[in-house]
N, C-alpha and C positions, 0 to 999 in steps of 0.2 A: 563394519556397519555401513550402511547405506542410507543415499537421501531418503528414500521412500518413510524409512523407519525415526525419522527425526522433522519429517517436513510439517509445518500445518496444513491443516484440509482445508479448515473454514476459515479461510480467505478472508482478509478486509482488505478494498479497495477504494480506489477512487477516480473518477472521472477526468477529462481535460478541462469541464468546465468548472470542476469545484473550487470554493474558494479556496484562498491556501490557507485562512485564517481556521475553516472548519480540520481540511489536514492537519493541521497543527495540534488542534482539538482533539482526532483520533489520534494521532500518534502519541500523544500525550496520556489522555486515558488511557490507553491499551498499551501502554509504555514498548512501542514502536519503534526505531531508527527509520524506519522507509516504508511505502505503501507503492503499489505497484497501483498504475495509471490502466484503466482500462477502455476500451471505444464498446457503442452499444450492444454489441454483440461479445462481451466478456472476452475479447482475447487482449491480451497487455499489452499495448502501445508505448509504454517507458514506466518508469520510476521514480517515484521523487523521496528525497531523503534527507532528516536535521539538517544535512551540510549543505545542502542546496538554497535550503530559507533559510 
């Protein structure tokens, strides 16, 4: 098996300016461990993750 065949497509991310309260918020709904941080142009600048808040 392969990543390709088990990755998600549709992406949730989040910015450097979001707050962490609203991260929180998606990770939570969308029962999350981590959201990848993105700069305006959609490529991933880091991660942020339960363990880190």
């Amino acid at each position: 098996m392969k990543i390709k065949e088990v990755m998600i497509l549709d992406l949730t991310s989040v910015s450097a300016d979001t707050p962490i309260k609203e991260a929180v918020k998606i990770m939570s709904l969308q029962r999350m461990v981590g959201l990848p941080v993105v700069d305006n142009n959609q490529n991933v600048i880091g991660i942020i993750t339960e363990s880190d808040i």
